[in-house]
C-alpha positions as CSV (number, residue, x, y, z in Angstrom):
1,X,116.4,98.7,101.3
2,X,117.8,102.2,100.8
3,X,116.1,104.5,99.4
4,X,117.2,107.6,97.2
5,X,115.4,110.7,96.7
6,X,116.6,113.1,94.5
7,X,116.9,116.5,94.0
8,X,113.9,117.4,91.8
9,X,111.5,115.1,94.6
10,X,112.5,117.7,97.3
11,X,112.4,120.2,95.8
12,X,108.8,119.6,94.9
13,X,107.9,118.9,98.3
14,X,107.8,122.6,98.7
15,X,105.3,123.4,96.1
16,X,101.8,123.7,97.2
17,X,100.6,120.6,95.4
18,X,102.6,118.3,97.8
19,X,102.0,120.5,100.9
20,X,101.8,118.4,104.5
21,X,104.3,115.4,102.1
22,X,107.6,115.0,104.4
23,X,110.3,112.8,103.6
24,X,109.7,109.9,106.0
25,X,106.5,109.6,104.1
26,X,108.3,109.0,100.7
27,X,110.6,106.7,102.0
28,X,107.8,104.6,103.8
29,X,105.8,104.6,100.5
30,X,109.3,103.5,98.2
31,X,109.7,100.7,100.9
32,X,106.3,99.4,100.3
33,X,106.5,98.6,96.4
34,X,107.5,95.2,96.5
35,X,109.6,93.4,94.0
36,X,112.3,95.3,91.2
37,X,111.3,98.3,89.2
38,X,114.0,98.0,86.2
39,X,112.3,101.2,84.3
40,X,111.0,104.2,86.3
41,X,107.1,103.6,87.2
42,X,104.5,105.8,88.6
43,X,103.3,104.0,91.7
44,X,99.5,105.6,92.8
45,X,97.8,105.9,95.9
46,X,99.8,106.6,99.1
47,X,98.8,109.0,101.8
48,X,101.0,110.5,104.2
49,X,100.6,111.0,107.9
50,X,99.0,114.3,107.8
51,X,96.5,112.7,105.2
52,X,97.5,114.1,101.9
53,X,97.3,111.6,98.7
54,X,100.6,111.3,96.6
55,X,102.2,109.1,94.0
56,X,105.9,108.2,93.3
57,X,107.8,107.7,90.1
58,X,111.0,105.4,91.3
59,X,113.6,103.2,89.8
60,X,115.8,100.7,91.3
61,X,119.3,101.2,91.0
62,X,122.6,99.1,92.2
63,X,122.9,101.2,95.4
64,X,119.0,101.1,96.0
65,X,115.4,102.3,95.0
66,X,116.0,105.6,93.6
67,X,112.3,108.2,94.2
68,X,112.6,110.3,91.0
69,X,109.7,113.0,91.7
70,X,106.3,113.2,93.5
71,X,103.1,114.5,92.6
72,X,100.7,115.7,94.9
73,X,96.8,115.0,94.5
C-alpha cells in the first residue's frame, strides 16, 4: 500500500512534540491499520524506533493511504 504523507505531517515532525518521529516510522504505523478508512480517523498508540509515542490522523484515498498530521505524546 502506498502511503502519502503530507505537507502539514512533516512539517510537524520538526516541532518538539514529535521529536525522535522519522518518516519510516509513519509509514510503518499507516501500513499497520488494517482495513479502509473512508473519513480521516485518529489512530492511537504507536511508538517509533527511538521509543517516542505518536498517533496518526489518515484517510484512504484512490492512489493510497493518505497520513494527514501527527501528534506527538
Amino acid at each position: 500500500m502506498r502511503v502519502i504523507i503530507t505537507d502539514h505531517a512533516r512539517k510537524r515532525l520538526k516541532d518538539y512534540r514529535q521529536d525522535k518521529i522519522e518518516l519510516s516510522d509513519i509509514i510503518s504505523a499507516a501500513r499497520e491499520i488494517p482495513g479502509f478508512i473512508p473519513t480521516a480517523t485518529r489512530f492511537r498508540g504507536f511508538i517509533s524506533k527511538s521509543g517516542r509515542m505518536f498517533d496518526i490522523v489518515a484517510k484512504d484515498i484512490d492512489s493510497g493511504r493518505l497520513v494527514i498530521t501527527v501528534i506527538g505524546k
